[in-house]
N, C-alpha and C positions, 0 to 999 in steps of 0.2 A: 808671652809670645816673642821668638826668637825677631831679629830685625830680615831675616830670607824670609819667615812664615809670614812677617804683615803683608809684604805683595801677593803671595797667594791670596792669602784671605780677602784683600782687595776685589779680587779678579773672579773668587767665586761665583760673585751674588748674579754680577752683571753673566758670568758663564751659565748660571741658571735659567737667569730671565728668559735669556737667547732661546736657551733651547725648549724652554716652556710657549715661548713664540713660534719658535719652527714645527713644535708637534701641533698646538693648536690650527696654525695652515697647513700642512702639508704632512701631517701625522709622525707615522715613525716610518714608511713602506717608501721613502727614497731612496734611492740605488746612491750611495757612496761616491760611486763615479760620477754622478748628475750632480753631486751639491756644489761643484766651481764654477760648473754652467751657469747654474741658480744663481749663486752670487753675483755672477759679471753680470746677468740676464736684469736681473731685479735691479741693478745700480745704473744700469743703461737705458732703463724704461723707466728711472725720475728723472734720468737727465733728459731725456729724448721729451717727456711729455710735459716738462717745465716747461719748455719753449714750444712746442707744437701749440699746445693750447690757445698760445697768445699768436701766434702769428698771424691770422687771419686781422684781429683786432689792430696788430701793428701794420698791417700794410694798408688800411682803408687809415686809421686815424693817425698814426705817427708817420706814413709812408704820403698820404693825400688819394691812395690810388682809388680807382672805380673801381664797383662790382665785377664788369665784366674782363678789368685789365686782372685783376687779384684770378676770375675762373681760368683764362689762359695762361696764370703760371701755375694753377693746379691742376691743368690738363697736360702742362709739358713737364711738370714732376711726374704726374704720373706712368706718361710712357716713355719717360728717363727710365723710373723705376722701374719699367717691363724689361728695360734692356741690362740693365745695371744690375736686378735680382738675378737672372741667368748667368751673367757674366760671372760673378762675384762666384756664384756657386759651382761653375765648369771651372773657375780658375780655382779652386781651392780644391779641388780633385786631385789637379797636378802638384803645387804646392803646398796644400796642408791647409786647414780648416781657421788655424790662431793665425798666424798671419795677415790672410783675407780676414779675419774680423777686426782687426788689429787697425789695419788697413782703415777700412770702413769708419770705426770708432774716428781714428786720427783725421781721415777726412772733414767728417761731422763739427768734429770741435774746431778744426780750422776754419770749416765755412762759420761757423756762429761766433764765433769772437773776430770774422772779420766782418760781420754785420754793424760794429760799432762806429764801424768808420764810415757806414752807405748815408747818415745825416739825412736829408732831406730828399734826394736823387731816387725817386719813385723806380725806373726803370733798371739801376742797378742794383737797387732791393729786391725786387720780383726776379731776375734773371737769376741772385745769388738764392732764393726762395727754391726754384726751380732746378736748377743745380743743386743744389744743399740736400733737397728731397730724395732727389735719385741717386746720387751716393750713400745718403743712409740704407738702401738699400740692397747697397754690396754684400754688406755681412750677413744678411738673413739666412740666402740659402746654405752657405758655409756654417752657422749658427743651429741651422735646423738638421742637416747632415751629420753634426758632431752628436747631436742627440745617439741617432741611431748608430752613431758608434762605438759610441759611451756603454749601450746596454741590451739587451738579448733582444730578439723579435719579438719575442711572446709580450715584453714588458715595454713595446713603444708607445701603444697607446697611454698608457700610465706615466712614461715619461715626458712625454708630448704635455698631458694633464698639466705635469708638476711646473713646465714652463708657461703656461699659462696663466696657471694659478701665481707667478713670481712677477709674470708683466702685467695686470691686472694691480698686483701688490703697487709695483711702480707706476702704475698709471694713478691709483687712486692719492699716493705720497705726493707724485711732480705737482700737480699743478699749483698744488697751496703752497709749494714752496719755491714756483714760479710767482705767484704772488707776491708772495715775504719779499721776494727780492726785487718786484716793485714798487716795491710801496714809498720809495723815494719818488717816484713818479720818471724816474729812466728810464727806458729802455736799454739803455747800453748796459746800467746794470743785471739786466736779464739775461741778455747774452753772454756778458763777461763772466756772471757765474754759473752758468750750464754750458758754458765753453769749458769752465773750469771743472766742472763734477764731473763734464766726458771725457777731459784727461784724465783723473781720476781715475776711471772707467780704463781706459788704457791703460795705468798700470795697474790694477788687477789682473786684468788679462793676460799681461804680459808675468805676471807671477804666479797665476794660478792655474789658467785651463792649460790642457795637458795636449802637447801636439802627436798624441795616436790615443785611440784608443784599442778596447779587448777585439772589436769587431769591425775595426777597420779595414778595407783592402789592405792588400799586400803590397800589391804596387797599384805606381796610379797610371792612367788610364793609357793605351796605344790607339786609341780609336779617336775619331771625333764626337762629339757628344749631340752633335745639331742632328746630324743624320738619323744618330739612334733614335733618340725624342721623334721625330719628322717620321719616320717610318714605325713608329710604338700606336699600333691604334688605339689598347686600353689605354693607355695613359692619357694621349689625344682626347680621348673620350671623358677622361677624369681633371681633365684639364678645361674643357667646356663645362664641366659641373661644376667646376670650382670657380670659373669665372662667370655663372649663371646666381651660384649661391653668392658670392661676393656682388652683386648686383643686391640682391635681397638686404644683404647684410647693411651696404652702404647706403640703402633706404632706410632702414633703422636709423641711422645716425644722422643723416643730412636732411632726408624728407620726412619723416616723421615730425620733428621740432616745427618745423614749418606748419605743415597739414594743425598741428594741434594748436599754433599759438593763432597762425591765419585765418585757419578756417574754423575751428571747435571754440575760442574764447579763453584758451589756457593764458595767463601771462608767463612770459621770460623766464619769472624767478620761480614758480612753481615746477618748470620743466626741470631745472636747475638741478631743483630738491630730486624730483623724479630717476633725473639719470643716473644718481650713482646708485639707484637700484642693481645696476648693472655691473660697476666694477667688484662693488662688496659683493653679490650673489656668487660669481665669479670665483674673487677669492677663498669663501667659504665652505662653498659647495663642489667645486669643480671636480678635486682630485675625491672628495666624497661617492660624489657622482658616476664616475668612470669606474671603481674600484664596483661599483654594486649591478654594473650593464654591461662590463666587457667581456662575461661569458655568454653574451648574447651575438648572435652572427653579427657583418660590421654592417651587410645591404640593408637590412630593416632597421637598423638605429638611422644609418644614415636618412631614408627613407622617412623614417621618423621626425628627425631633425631637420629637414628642410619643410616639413611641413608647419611643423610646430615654429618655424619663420617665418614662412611666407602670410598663412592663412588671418592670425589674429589681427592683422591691423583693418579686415574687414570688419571686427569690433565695433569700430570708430562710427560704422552707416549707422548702427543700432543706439548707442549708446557713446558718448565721450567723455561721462565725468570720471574725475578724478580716481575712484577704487577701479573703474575700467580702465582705464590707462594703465595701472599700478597693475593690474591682473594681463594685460597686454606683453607690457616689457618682462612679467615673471616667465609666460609663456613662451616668448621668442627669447629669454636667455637660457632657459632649459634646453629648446634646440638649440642653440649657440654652443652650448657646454655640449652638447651630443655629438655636436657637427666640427666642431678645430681640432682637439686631437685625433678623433676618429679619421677623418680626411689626410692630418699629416701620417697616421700609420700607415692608411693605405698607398700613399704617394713611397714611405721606406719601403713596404711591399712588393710596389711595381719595380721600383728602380736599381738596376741592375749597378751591387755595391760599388764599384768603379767609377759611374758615374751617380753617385747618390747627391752629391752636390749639384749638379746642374739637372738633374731632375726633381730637388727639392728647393732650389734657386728659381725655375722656370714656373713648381707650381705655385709658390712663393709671389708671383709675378700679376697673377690672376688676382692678387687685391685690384693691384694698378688698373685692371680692368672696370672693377668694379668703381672703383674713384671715378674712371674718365666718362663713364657712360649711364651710372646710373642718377646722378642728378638730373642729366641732361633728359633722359626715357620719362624719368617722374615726372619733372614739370612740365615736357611737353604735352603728354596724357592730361596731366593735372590741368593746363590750360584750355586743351581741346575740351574733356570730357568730365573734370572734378575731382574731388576725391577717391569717390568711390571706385570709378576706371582705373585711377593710379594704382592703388592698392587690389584690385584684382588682378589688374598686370603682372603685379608683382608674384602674385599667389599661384598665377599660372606657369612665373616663369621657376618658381619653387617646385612644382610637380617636374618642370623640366630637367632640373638639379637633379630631382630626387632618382629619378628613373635614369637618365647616366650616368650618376655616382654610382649604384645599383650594380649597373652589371659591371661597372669596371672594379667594383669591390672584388666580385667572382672571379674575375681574371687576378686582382693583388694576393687572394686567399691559395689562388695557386700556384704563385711564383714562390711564396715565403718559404727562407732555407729555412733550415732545422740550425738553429744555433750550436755551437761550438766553442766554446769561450776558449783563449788560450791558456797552455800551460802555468802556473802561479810558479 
């Protein structure tokens, strides 16, 4: 073997492994124009979820702060975030989708490597917690708009899928390797190296995703975009679904743990084991999933899917050991995987391409919602009336989802152009 042919042959094995990895998640039915997304996408959701993990434990133990000082800086992240997800995505309308994420990315890594300096100063860790949060989500709706301009109408729901299934990937990677990187017992070392992975992260980006895509506007917008959104009722309407299902969803995550370790007898570590039922299902299944439902209309998946969230964690009155539980989370991640790319297509649907970023920014925005107000609904309920009140609340407020996602699907089924790709 020639001394040119041994770096080839070097570079094969690991070229295989790769790609035996990318079919097994996410097959061979990627659109070529989505796999730079995927990459920034996937490298920015271990950096992001290395440190998210831990924050909560850093501002109660390494910060000193209280319960309720740590809820009001995740109440004013989060409607930072309401404001900063719109923003981000109306300004990437006018200037372009990589820059705003660009943006976004650099922000992030600058607030979390300047976390190293906050030492003991309770109040100036919380305030950079709170700012930090809402700047990460400038890039989303810019992030989520490049989607649909990356690849045809017919094929959003599928491409919505594939990014899912990539930040799931990165969600399930970051945290253990948020760990590793505590394990000196620093915190500064946590920050300094997922400071470091989201520059990283910036230069990908800055070498890989492509500032147009096939299905881009042509130009960007002469309108303002507030107005439109303010006077769109379907969207309005799909905008209250999405901040009604993010109420649900963010029960899963925050009240759930609680309800089962409090009130049912589960310990900590058992839950532990339990959740990442959730990211693996996710990764394995997702784009599975979509590929074998999306000839089905979008009103009765969705329909579907908020049911299949809201309803099971009535379970719990009947029954709460452990295969119940496990039968619980399989059932609300089935509507999970029915209910995020279905909802992001119809949001491309409704939104008039011009402004696709500040209408996929603003619905983008409706986590924030659900962050700010569904703990607070839960435990109240939980307080006043128990578990059982909580989690019917919730089920009702799931039928609510389901029935105005529903008919604002009807209205997105009939704005959708007829794609056009442009000339090769």
């Amino acid at each position: 073997m020639s001394q040119l042919e041994q770096p080839k042959a070097r570079w094969e094995a690991p070229s295989r492994a790769f790609r035996r990895f990318f079919r097994l998640i996410w097959g061979d039915d990627v659109d070529a124009a989505l796999r730079p997304v995927l990459l920034v996408s996937v490298c920015g959701s271990v950096a992001f979820s290395a440190i998210w993990t831990f924050v909560g434990i850093w501002a109660i133990k390494g910060l000193g702060a209280s319960g309720h000082e740590l809820g009001l800086a995740f109440l004013a992240a989060a409607l930072g975030s309401l404001v900063a997800g719109y923003a981000g995505g109306a300004l990437s309308d006018r200037i372009g989708r990589k820059p705003v994420m660009m943006v976004g990315y650099g922000v992030e890594a600058a607030f979390l490597i300047s976390l190293t300096a906050v030492g003991d100063r309770t109040l100036l860790g919380l305030a950079l917690v709170a700012v930090g949060s809402s700047f990460g989500s400038v890039g989303g709706g810019a992030g989520q708009a490049m989607v649909a301009d990356l690849v045809p109408p017919e094929r959003h729901e599928r491409a919505y899928a594939a990014m899912r299934v990539g930040n799931n990937l990165g969600v399930t990677i970051g945290p253990p390797l948020g760990g590793l990187l505590l394990l000196g017992g620093q915190w500064a070392h946590l920050f300094l190296g997922a400071g470091i992975l989201l520059s990283g992260v910036i230069a990908l980006a800055a070498r890989f995703l492509p500032r147009r895509g096939a299905y881009s506007p042509e130009e960007p917008p002469t309108r303002g975009s507030f107005g439109v959104i303010r006077s769109d009722f379907p969207f309005l309407l799909f905008f209250l679904s999405g901040g009604l299902a993010f109420l649900v969803y963010i029960a899963y995550e925050t009240l759930l743990p609680i309800s089962l370790v409090s009130g049912h007898g589960l310990s900590p570590s058992t839950w532990g084991f339990l959740v990442v039922v959730n990211p693996i299902a996710v990764t394995l299944f997702q784009l599975r999933l979509t590929r074998r439902v999306e000839r089905y209309p979008a009103a009765p998946r969705l329909v579907l899917a908020m049911l299949l969230m809201g309803w099971p964690f009535l379970l719990l009155s009947v029954n709460s050991s452990i295969p119940v539980v496990a039968v619980l989370i399989l059932v609300f991640v089935l509507g999970e995987m029915l209910w995020v790319p279905t909802s992001q297509a119809i949001v491309a649907g409704l939104a008039p391409p011009d402004l696709r970023g500040a209408y996929m920014g603003a619905f983008g925005s409706t986590s924030a919602i659900g962050f700010a107000l569904g703990p607070l609904l839960g435990l109240s309920v939980r307080s006043a009336a128990g578990d059982a009140a909580m989690w019917s609340t919730f089920g009702i407020i799931s039928i609510v989802a389901a029935f105005t996602g529903a008919v604002a699907a009807r209205f997105a089924l009939g704005r959708r152009p007829v794609s056009v790709p442009e000339p090769v």
